[in-house]
C-alpha positions in Angstrom: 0.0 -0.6 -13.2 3.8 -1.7 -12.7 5.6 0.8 -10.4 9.2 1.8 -11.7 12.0 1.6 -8.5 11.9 5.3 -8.7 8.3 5.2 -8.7 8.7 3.0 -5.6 11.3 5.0 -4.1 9.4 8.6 -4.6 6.4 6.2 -2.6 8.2 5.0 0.3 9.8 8.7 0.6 6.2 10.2 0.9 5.4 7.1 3.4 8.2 7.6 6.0 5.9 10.8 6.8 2.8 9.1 7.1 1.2 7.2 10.0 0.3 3.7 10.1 -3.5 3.9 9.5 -4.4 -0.2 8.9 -3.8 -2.7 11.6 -4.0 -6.7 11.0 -4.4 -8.3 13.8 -4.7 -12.3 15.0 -7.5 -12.9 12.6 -5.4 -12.4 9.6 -6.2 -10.6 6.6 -10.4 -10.5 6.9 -13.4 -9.0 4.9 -13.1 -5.8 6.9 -9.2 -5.2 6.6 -10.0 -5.5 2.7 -12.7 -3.3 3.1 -10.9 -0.4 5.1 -7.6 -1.0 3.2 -9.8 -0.2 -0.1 -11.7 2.7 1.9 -8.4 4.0 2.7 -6.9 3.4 -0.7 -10.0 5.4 -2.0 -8.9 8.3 0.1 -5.7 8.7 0.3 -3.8 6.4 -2.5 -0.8 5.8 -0.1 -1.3 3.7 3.3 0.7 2.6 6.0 -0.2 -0.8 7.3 1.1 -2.9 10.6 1.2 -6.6 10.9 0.8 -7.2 15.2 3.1 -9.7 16.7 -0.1 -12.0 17.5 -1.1 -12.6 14.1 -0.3 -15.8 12.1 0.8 -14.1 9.0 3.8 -11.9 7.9 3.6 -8.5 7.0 4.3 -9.6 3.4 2.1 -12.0 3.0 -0.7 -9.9 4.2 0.2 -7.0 1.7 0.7 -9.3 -1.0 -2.9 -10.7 0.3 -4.2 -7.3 0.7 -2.9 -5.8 -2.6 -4.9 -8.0 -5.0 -8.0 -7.5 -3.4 -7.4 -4.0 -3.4 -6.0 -3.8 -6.8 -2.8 -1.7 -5.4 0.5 -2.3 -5.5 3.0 -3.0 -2.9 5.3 -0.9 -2.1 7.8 -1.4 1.1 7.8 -4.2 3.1 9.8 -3.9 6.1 9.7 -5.9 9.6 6.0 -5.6 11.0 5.3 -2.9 8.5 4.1 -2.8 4.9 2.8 0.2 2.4 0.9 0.2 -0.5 -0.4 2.4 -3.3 -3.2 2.3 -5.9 -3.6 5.4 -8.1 -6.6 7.0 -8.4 -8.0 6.4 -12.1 -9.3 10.4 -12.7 -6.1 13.0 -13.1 -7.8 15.2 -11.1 -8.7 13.4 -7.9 -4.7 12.3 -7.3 -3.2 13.1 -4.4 0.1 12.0 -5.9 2.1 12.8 -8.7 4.7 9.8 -10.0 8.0 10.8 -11.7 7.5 9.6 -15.0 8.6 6.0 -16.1 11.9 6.2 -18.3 10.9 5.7 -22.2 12.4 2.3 -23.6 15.2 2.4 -25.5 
């Protein structure tokens, strides 16, 4: 699913609120960050994740890392800090309800 930039900015609205809930540290993007990125994903659909100054990687290249693996989208990258989203699939487990993508012309 390709989020619209009023998709994206309705996400990083909801974000600003949230707390940072996945941490990559100096071992990069491992097995386990996958697995509580996807844990968290499951949960919530929205997540809040921090890059620490000791790692090797940037905090968009571990989302864009993180986000296939987890099949979500990115959503905000900025300095240490990165969100993504993956909507649930069933209507009636979503947290979160998108604005609705503008019909092409």
């Amino acid at each position: 699913m390709e989020l619209t930039s009023k998709q994206r900015a309705q996400l990083r609205g909801i974000a600003a609120g949230e707390d940072t809930i996945l941490i990559v540290g100096k071992d990069g993007v491992t097995e386990n960050v996958i697995q509580e990125a996807d844990n968290a994903l499951e949960a919530r659909e929205l997540i809040k994740g921090r890059v620490l100054e000791n790692s090797l990687l940037t905090a968009r290249e571990a989302a864009e890392a993180i986000a296939p693996a987890t099949r979500s989208e990115v959503v905000q990258v900025i300095g240490s800090k990165f969100v993504l989203y993956r909507q649930q699939p069933r209507k009636d487990k979503r947290k979160i309800t998108l604005v609705k993508a503008a019909k092409p012309l």
